[in-house]
C-alpha positions as CSV (number, residue, x, y, z in Angstrom):
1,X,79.9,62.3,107.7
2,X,83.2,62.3,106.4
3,X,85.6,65.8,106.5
4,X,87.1,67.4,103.6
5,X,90.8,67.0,104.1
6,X,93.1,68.2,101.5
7,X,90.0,69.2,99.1
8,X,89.1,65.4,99.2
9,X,85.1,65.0,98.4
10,X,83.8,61.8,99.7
11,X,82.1,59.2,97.1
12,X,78.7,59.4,96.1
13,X,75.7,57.8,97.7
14,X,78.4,56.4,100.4
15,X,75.7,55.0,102.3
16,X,73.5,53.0,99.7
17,X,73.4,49.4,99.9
18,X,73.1,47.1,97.7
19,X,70.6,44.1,98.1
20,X,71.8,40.3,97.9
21,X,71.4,39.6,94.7
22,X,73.5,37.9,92.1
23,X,75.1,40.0,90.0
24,X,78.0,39.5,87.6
25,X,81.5,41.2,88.1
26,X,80.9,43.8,85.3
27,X,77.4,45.0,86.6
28,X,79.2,45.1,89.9
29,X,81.8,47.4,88.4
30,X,79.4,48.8,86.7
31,X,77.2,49.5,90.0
32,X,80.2,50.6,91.7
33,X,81.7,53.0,89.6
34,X,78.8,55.1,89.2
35,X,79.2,55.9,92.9
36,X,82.8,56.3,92.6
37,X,84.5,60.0,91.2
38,X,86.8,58.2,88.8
39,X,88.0,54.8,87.7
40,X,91.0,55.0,90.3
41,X,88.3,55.2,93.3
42,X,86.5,52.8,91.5
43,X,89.6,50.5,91.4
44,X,90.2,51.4,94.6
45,X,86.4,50.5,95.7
46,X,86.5,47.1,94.0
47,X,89.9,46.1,96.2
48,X,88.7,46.9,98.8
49,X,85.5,44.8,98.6
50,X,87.3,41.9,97.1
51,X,89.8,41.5,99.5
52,X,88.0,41.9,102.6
53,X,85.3,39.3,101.7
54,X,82.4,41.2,101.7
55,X,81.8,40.7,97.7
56,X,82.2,36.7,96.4
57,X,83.1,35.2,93.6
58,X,81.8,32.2,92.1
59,X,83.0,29.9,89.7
60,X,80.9,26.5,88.7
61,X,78.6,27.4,92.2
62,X,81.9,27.6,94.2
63,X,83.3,30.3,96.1
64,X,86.4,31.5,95.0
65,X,88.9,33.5,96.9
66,X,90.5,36.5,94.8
67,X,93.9,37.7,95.3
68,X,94.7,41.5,94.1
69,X,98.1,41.7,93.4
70,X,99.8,45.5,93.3
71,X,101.6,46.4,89.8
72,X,104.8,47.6,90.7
């Protein structure tokens, strides 16, 4: 399990998975977020998953490679 540094909690339910199935990016946000604290670990979350591959997204039954670009 992840320690408490600097009176960090860790997210919820860090260890459910989610099944293969379809879904579309809201209800991923959506799905997401509720295991998230607040929006900016959801944010955070969403990066993370979208970047490293692990979530896809299609457009017209193609893959499509998504780019998060950093407001500065």
């Amino acid at each position: 399990m992840l320690s408490n540094t600097a009176n960090r909690t860790p997210m919820k339910n860090i260890y459910k998975k989610i099944n293969r199935t379809k879904y579309s990016l809201g209800e991923l946000i959506s799905i997401v977020g509720s295991c998230a604290r607040n929006s900016r670990e959801t944010i955070a979350a969403m990066v993370d998953l979208l970047e490293s591959g692990r979530v896809v997204i299609r457009k017209n039954g193609r893959a499509r490679r998504v780019r998060v670009q950093h407001a500065s």
